[in-house]
KEKE-248598 format. One record per residue (C-alpha): residue number from 1; residue in three letters; x, y, z. Coordinates in steps of 0.02 Angstrom, whole numbers, plus 50000, padded with zeros to 5 digits. Layout:
<midos>
+-----+-----+-------+-------+-------+
|   k |   r |     x |     y |     z |
+-----+-----+-------+-------+-------+
| NUM | ALA |     X |     Y |     Z |
...
+-----+-----+-------+-------+-------+
</midos>
This chain:
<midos>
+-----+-----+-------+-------+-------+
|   k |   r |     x |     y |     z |
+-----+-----+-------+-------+-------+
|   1 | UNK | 46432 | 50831 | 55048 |
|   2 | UNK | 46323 | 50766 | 54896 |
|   3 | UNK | 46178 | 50869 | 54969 |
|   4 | UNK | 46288 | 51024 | 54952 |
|   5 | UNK | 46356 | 51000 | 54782 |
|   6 | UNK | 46208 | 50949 | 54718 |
|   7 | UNK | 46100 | 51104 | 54778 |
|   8 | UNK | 46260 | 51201 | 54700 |
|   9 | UNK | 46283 | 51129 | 54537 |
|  10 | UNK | 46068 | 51161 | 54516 |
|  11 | UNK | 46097 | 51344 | 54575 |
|  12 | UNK | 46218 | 51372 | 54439 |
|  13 | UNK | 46155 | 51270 | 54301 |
|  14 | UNK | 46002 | 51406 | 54347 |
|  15 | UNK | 46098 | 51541 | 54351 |
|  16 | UNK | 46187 | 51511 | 54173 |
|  17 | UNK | 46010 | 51461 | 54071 |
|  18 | UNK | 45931 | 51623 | 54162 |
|  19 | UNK | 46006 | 51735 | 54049 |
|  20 | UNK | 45968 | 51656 | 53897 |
|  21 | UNK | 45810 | 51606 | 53810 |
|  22 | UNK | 45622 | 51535 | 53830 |
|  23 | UNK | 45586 | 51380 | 53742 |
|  24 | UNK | 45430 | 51302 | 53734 |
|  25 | UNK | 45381 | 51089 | 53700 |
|  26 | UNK | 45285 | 50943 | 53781 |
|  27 | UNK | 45316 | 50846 | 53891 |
|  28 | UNK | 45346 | 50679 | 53812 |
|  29 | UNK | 45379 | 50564 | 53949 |
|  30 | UNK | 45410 | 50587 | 54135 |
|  31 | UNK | 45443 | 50468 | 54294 |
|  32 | UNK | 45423 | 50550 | 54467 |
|  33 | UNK | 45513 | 50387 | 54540 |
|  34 | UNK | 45661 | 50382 | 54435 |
|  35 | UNK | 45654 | 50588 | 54454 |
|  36 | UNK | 45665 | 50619 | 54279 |
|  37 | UNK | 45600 | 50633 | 54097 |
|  38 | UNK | 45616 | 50707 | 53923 |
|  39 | UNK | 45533 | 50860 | 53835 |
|  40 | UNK | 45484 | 50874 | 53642 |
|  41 | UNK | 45542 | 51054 | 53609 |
|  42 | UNK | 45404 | 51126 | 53494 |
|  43 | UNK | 45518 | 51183 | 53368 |
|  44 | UNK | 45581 | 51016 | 53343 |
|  45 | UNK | 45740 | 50927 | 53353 |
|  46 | UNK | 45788 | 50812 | 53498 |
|  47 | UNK | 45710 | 50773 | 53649 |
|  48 | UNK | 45774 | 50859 | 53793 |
|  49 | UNK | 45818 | 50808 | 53965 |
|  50 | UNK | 45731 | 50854 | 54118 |
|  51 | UNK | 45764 | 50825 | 54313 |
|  52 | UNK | 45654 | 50823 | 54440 |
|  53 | UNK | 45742 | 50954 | 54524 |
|  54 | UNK | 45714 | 51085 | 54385 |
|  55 | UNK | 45534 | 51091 | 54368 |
|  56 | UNK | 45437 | 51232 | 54461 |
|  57 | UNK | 45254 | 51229 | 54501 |
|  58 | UNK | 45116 | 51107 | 54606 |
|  59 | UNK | 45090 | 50987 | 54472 |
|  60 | UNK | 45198 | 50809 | 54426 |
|  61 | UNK | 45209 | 50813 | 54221 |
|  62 | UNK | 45130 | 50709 | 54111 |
|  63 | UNK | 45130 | 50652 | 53936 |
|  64 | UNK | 45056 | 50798 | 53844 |
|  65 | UNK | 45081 | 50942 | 53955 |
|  66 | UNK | 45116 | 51098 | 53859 |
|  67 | UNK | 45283 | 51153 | 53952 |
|  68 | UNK | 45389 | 51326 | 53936 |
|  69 | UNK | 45586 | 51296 | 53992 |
|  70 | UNK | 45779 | 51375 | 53964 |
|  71 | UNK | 45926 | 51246 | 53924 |
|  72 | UNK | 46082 | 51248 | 54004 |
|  73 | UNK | 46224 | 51147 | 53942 |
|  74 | UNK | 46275 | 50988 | 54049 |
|  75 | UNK | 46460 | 50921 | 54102 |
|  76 | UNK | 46562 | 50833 | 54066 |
|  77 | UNK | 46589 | 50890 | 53893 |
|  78 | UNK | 46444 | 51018 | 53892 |
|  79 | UNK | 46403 | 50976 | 53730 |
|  80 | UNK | 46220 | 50916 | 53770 |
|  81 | UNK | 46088 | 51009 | 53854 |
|  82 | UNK | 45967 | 50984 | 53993 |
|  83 | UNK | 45798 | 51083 | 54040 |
|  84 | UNK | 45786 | 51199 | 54168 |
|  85 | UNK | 45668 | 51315 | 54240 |
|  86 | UNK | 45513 | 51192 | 54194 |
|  87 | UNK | 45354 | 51256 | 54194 |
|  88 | UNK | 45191 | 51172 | 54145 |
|  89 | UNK | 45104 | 51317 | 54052 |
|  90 | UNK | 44957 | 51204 | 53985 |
|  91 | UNK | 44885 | 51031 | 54080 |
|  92 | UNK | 44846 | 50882 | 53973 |
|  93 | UNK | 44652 | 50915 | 53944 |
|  94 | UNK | 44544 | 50777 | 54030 |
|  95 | UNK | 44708 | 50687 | 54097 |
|  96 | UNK | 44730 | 50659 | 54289 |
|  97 | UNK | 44866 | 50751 | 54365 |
|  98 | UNK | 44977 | 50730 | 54513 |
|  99 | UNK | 45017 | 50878 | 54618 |
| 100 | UNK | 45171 | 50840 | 54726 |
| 101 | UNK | 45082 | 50824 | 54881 |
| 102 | UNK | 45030 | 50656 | 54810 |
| 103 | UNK | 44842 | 50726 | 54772 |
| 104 | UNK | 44754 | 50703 | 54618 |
| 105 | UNK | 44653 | 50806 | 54514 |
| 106 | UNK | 44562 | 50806 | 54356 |
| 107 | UNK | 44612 | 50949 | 54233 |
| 108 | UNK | 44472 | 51042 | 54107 |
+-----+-----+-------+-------+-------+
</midos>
């Protein structure tokens, strides 16, 4: 059952941010074993709230990855906001990064 309304509550959290806006920040901090992290939006203000389960692409995120995203307002009050839609648009130059598969490379 938590499976199911997990996978549903993603799906519609991506559903509602897909109509609305681009951001773009940084990745200021993420944990692949807790399965989360926080984003810098570029424009500032506060950092934002990612889950593993939003982010798209090959790569783990690091500190310092250039990111694009959408928000979507969270429950219970859904008066905070969480990242969706995560994409890392620009690797951390000379860092080491972690593609999912557990592999790691070295980026320009």
């Amino acid at each position: 059952v938590c499976v199911c309304v997990c996978v549903c509550v993603r799906a519609c959290r991506a559903e509602r941010a897909a109509e609305g806006p681009s951001f773009s920040g940084v990745c200021k901090c993420f944990s692949r074993t807790k399965g989360h992290g926080f984003i810098t939006p570029a424009d500032g203000g506060s950092d934002i709230f990612v889950h593993i389960s939003d982010i798209e692409g090959e790569y783990v995120p690091m500190e310092g990855d250039e990111v694009s995203y959408k928000v979507c307002s969270i429950p219970p009050k859904y008066q905070k906001v969480q990242a969706v839609d995560v994409t890392i648009t620009h690797l951390n130059p000379g860092s080491k990064h972690e593609t999912w598969g557990g592999a790691l490379l070295s980026s320009p």
